[in-house]
C-alpha positions in Angstrom: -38.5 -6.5 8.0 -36.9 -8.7 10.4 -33.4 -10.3 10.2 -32.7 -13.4 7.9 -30.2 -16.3 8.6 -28.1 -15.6 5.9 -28.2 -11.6 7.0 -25.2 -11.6 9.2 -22.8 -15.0 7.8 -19.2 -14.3 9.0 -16.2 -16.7 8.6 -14.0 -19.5 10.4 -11.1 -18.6 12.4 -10.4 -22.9 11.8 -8.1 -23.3 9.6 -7.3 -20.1 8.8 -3.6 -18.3 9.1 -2.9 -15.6 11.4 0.0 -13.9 10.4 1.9 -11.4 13.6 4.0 -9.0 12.7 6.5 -8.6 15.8 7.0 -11.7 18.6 7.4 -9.9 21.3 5.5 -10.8 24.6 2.0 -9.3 23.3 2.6 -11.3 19.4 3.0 -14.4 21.5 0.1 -13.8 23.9 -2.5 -13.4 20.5 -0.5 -16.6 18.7 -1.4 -18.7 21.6 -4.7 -17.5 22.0 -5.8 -18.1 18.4 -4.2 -21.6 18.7 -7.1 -23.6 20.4 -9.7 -22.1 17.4 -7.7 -24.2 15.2 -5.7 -20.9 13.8 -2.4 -21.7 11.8 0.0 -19.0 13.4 2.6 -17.4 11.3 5.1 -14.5 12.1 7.9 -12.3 10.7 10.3 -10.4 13.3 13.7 -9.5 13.0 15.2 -12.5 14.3 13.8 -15.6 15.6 11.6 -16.3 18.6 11.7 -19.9 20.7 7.5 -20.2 19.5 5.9 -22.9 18.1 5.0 -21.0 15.2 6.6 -21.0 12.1 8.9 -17.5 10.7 8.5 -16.4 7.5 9.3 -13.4 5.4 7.7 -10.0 5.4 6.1 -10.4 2.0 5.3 -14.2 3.1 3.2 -12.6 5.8 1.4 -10.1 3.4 0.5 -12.6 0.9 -0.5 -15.6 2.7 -2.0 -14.6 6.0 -5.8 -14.5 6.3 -5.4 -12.3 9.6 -2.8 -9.7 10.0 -2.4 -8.6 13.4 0.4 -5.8 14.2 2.7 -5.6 17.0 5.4 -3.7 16.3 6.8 -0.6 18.0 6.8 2.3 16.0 10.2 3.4 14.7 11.4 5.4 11.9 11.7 2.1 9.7 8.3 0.4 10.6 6.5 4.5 10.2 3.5 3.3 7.2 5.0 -0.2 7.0 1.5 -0.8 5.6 1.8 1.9 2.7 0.0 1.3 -0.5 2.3 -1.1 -1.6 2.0 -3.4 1.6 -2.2 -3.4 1.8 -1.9 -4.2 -2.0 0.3 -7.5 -1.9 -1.8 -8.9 1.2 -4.0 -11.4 0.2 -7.8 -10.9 -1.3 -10.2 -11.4 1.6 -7.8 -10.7 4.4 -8.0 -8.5 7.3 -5.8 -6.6 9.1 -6.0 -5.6 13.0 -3.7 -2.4 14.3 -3.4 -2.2 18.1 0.2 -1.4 18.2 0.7 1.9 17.2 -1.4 4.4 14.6 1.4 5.3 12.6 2.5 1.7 11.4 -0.3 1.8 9.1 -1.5 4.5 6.3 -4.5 5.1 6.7 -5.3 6.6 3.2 -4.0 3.6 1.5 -5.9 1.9 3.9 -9.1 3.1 3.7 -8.5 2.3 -0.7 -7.7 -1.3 0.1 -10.8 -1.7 2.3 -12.9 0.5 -0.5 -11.5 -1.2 -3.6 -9.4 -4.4 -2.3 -8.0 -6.3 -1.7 -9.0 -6.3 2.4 -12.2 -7.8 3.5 -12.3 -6.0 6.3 -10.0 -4.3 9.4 -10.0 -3.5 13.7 -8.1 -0.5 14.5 -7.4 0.5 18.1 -4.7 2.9 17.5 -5.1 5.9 15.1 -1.8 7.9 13.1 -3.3 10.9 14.7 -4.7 10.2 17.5 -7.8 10.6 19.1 -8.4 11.8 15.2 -9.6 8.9 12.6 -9.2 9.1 9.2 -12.6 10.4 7.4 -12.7 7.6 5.0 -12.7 4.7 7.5 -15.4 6.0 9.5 -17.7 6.2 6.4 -16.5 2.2 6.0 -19.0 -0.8 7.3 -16.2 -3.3 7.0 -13.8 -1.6 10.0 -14.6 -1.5 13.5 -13.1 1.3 15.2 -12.5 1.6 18.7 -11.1 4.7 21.2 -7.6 2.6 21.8 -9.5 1.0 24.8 -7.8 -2.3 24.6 -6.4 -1.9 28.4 -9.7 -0.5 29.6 -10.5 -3.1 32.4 -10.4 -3.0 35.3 -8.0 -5.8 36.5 -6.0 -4.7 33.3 -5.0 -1.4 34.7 -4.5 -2.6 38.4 -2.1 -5.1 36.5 -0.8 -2.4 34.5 0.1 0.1 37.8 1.2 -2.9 39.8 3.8 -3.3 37.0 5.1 -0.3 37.1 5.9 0.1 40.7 7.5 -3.1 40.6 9.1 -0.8 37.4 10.2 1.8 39.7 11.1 -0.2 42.4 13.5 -2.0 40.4 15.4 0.8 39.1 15.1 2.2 42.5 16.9 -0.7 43.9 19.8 -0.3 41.0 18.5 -3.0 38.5 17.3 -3.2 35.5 13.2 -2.2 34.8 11.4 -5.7 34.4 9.8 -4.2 31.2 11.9 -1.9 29.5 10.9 0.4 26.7 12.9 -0.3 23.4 14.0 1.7 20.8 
């Protein structure tokens, strides 16, 4: 049968809004990435963040962001920050992308929101029960799942070990860690 041209249309990142949820040095690194595709950047975090992007509420986020990206820790108040509730106030056509942590997201509310709306579509490199994925989003053509493989380079994970020796070292040495884990 072939392919057509109108088989596999996708969208425009210009001009579209990229909401990040969490500012910390990974949210920044994605906001100034999307920047030079002509990507309005938007972000809620607990307190402001010296970034060219403007902060906005959490339901601000949900309900006008084309993109949701998560980078959050997970803590006992962000566990299924995307509930039911959440996935339902984001806005119709939107996506969300999880490669923070699994639990920040329901997955059975999820895989309703990508069944029945309002979510065009999501990227998930972090399960709630990992290396387990939800049944329903496997059986779903508009998620890409992948193995939480985001590091898996190989300059990455040099980077990655040369950080924490420099980690070690420092604490070694009686200072502080350059990249300590919070909370």
């Amino acid at each position: 049968r072939g392919w057509g041209m109108w088989d596999y249309l996708g969208g425009d990142l210009q001009g579209a809004t990229l909401g990040i949820l969490g500012m910390g040095r990974i949210g920044q690194a994605v906001g100034r990435r999307a920047v030079p595709f002509g990507v309005r950047v938007q972000y809620a975090s607990r307190s402001p963040v010296g970034v060219p992007y403007e902060r906005v509420d959490w339901d601000t986020l949900l309900t006008t962001s084309d993109v949701l990206s998560l980078h959050a820790p997970l803590t006992p108040e962000t566990h299924h920050l995307m509930d039911r509730s959440a996935l339902a106030r984001m806005k119709p056509g939107s996506y969300l992308i999880n490669t923070a942590r699994g639990a920040l997201v329901d997955e059975a509310a999820l895989v309703d929101a990508l069944r029945d709306g309002p979510l065009a579509g999501a990227g998930l490199d972090v399960y709630e029960h990992e290396p387990e994925v939800t049944p329903g989003l496997v059986e779903l053509s508009n998620v890409v799942l992948l193995p939480h493989i985001g590091s898996a380079t190989p300059a990455t994970r040099n980077a990655m070990a040369l950080l924490a020796s420099r980690n070690v070292h420092a604490v070694l040495s009686g200072r502080l860690p350059l990249t300590p884990v919070r909370g």
